[in-house]
N, CA, C and O of each residue as an XYZ file, in Angstrom:
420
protein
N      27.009    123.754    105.836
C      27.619    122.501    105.446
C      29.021    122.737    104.882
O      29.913    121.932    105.152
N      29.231    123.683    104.198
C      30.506    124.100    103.112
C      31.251    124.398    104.603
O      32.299    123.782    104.794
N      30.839    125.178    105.522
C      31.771    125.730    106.260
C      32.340    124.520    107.629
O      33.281    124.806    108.368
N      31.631    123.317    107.730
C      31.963    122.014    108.771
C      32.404    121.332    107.666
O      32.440    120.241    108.236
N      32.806    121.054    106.436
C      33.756    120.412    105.739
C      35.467    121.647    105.432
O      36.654    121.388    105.631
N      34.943    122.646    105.018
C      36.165    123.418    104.947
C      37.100    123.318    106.871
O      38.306    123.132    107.035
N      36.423    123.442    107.596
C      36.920    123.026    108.679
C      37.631    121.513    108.971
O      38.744    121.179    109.379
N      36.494    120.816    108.578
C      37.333    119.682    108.523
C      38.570    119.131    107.663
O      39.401    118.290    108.004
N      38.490    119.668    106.741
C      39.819    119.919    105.710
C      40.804    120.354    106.248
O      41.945    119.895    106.208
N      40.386    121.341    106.827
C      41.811    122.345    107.616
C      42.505    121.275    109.055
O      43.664    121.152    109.451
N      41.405    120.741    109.466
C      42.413    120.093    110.429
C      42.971    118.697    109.984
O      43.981    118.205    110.486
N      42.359    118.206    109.174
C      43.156    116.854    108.549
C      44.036    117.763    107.808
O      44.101    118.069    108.998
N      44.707    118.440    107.156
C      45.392    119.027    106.666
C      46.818    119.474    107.525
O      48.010    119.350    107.245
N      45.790    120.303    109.211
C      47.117    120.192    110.110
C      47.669    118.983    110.636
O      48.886    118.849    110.757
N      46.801    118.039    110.975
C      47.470    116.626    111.199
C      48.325    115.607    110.668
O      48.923    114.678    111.212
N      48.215    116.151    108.995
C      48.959    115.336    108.180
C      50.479    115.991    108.250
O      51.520    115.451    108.626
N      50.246    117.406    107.736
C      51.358    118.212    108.116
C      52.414    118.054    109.292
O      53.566    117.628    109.200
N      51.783    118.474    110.347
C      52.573    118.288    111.222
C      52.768    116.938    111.881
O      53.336    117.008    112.971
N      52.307    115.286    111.325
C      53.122    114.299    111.585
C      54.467    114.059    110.534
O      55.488    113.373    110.594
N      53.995    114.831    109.735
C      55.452    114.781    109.128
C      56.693    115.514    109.190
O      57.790    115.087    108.832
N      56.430    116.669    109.680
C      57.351    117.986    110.258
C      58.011    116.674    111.206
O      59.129    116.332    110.820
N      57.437    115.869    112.439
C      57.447    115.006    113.484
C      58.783    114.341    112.919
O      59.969    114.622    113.089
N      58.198    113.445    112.252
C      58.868    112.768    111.617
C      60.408    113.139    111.414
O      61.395    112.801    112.067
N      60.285    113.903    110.351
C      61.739    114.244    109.698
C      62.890    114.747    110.705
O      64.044    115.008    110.365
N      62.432    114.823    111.840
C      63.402    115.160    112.505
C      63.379    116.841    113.139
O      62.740    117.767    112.641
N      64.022    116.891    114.026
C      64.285    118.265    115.200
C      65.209    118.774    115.550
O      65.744    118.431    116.604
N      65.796    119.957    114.621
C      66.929    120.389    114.122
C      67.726    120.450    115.721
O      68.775    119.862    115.985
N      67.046    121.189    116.540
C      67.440    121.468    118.052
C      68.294    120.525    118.564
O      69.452    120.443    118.974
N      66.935    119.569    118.333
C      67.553    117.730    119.180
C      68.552    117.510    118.777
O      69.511    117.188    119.480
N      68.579    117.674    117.106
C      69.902    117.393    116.208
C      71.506    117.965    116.741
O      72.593    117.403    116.881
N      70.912    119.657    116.987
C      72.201    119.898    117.819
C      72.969    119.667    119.219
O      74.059    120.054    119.642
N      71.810    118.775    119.821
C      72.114    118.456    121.111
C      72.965    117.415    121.095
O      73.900    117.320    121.891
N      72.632    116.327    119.942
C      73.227    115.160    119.454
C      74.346    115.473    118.934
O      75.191    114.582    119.021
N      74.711    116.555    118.347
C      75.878    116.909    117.521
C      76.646    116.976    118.773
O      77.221    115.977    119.206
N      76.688    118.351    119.498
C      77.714    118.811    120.780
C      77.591    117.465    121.617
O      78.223    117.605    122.664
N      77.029    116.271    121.531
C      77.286    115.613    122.744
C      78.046    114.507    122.011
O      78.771    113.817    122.729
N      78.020    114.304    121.101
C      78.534    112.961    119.936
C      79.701    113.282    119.636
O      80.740    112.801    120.088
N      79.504    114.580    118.420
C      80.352    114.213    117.554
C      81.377    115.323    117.431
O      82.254    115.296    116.568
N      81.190    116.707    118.681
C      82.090    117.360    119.464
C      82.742    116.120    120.107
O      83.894    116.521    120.272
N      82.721    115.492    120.337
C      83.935    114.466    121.154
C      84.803    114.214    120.707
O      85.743    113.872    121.425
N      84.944    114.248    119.333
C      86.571    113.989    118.579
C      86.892    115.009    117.649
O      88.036    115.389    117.399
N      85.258    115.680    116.864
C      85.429    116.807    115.669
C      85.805    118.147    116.656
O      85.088    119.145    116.583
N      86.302    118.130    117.050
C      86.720    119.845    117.710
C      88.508    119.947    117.851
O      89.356    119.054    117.877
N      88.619    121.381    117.923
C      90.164    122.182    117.656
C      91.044    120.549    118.854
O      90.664    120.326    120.003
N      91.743    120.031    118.406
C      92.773    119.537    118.808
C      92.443    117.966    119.151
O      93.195    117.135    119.661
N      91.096    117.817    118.714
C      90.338    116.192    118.556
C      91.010    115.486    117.995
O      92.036    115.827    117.406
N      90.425    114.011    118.089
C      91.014    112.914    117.422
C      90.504    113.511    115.250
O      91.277    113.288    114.318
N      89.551    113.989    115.137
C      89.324    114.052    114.135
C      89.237    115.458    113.648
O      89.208    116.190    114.638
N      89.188    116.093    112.632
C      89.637    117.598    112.127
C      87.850    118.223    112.376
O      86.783    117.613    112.456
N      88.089    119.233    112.419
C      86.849    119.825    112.342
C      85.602    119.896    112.097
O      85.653    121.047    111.662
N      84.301    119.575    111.992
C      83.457    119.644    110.914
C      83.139    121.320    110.683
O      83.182    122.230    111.511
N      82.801    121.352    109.219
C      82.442    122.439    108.641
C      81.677    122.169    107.864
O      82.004    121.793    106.738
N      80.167    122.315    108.346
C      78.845    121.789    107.928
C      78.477    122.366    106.791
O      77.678    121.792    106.051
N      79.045    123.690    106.452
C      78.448    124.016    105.319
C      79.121    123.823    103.868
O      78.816    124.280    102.766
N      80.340    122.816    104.373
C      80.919    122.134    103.042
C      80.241    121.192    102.132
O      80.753    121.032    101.023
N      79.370    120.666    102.374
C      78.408    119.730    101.992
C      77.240    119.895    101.779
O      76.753    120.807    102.448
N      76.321    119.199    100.868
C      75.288    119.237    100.550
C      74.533    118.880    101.236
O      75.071    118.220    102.125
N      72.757    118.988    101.422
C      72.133    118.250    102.105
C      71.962    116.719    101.384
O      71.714    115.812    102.179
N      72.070    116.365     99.993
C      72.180    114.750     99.992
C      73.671    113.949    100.469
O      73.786    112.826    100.961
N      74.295    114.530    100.274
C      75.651    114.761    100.965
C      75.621    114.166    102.452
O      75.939    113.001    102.689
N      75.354    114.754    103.082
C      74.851    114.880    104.766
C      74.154    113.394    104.736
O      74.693    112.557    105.459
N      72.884    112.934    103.888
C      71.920    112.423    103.822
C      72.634    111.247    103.344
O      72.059    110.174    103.532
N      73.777    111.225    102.761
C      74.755    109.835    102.452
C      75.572    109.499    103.078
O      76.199    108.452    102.914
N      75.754    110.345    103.971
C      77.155    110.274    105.252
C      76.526    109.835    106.291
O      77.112    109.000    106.981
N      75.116    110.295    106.696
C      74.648    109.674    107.784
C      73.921    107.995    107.570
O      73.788    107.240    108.533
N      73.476    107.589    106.057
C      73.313    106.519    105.734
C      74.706    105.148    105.976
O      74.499    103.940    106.086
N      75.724    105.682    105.995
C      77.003    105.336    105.712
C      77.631    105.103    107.076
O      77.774    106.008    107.899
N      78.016    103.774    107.282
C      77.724    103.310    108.949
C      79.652    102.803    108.719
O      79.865    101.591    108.770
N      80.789    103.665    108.506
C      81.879    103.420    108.795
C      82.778    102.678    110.031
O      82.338    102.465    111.161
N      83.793    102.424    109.674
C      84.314    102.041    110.746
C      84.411    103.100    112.278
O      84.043    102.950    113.443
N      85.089    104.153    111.533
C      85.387    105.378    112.571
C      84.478    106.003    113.396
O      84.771    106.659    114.395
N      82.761    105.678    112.733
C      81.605    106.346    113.232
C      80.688    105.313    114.131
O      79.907    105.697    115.002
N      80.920    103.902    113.762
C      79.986    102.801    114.088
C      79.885    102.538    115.869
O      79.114    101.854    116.542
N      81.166    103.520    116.275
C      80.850    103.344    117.888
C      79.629    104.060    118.424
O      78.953    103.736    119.401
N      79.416    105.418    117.356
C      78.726    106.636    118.101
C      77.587    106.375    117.267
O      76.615    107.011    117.672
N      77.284    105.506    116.003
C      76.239    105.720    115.168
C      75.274    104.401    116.046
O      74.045    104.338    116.020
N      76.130    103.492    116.739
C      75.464    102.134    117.390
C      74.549    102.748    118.370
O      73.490    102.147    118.552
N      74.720    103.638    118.915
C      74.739    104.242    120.535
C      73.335    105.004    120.479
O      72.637    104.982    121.492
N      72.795    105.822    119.090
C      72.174    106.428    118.567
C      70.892    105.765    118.207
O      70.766    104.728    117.555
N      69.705    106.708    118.860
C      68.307    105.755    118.334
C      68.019    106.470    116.930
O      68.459    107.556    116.552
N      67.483    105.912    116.503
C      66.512    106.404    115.136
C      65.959    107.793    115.130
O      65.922    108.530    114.145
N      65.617    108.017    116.097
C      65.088    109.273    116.071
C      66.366    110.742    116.584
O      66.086    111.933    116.450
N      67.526    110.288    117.075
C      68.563    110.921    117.602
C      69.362    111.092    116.253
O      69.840    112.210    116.064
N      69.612    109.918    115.087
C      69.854    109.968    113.743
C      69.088    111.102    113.120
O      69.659    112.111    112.705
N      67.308    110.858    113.037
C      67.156    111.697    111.819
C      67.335    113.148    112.689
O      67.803    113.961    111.892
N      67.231    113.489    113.402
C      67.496    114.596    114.555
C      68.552    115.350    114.012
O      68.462    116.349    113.298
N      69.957    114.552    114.576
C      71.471    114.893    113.465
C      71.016    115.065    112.346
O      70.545    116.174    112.096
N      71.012    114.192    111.483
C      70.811    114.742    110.014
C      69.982    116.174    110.043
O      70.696    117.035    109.529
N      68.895    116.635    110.412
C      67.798    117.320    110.367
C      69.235    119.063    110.832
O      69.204    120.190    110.338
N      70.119    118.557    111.775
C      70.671    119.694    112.409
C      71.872    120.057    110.993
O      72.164    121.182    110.588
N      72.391    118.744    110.466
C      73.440    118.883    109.159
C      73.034    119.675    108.330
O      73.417    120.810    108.048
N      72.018    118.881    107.827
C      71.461    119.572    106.646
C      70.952    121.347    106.787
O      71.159    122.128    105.857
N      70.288    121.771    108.073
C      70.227    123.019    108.493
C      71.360    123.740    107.790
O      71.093    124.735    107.116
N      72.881    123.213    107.923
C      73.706    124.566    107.759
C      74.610    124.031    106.272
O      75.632    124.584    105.866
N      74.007    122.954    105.687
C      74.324    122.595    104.130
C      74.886    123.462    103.288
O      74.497    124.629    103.236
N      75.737    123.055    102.630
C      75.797    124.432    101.314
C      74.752    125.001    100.543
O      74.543    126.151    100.158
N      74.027    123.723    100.382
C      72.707    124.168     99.339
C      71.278    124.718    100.291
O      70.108    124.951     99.990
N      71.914    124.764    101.315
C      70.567    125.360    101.991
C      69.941    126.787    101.849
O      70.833    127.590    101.573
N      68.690    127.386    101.946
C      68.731    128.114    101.123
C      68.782    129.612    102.542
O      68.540    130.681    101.980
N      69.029    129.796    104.078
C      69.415    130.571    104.496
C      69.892    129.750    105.300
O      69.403    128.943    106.091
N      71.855    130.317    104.742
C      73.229    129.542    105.698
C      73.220    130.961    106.825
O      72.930    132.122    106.533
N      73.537    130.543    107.848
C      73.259    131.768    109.249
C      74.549    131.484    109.417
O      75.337    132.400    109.184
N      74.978    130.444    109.764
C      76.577    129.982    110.601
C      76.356    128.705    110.749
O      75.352    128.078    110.410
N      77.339    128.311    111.278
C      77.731    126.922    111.667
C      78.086    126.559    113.355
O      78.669    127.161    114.258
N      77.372    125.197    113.219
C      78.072    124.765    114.630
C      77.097    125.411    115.881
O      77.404    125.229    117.059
């Protein structure tokens, strides 16, 4: 009996887990969204200067992508919900406060 409840624990445990991993976003996707978005103007000789992801914090990141500007509202319109937390998920990856920075970009 102990051992068909400890089992069952373990997999409601992986299910809860990993709908939320789901959720928060897919750093990968995130970078696919980055090079296809926001490489279109942030790169060497763009309409806009560089990004350098690891200048910022992850709440940082997490207030910039909340933050629906003039300059961004063409590429942020265009973007589903899940392509958003995606980006964010890829920002925050190379954050200042993150706790292993590899590189950027």
């Amino acid at each position: 009996m102990k051992t068909v409840l400890s089992v069952l624990l373990c997999l409601v445990l992986v299910v809860v887990f990993s709908g939320n991993a789901m959720a928060a976003g897919n750093w990968r996707k995130g970078k696919k969204v980055y090079r296809k978005e926001c490489m279109n103007c942030h790169k060497r000789g763009g309409e806009a200067k560089r990004l350098k992801l690891n200048r910022r914090t992850k709440n940082d990141w997490a207030k910039f992508c909340k933050t629906n500007d003039d300059k961004h509202a063409p590429v942020w319109s265009k973007l589903t919900e899940k392509q958003k937390k995606d980006l964010l998920k890829y920002l925050q990856k190379y954050a200042k406060d993150d706790k292993q920075i590899l590189g950027c970009g």
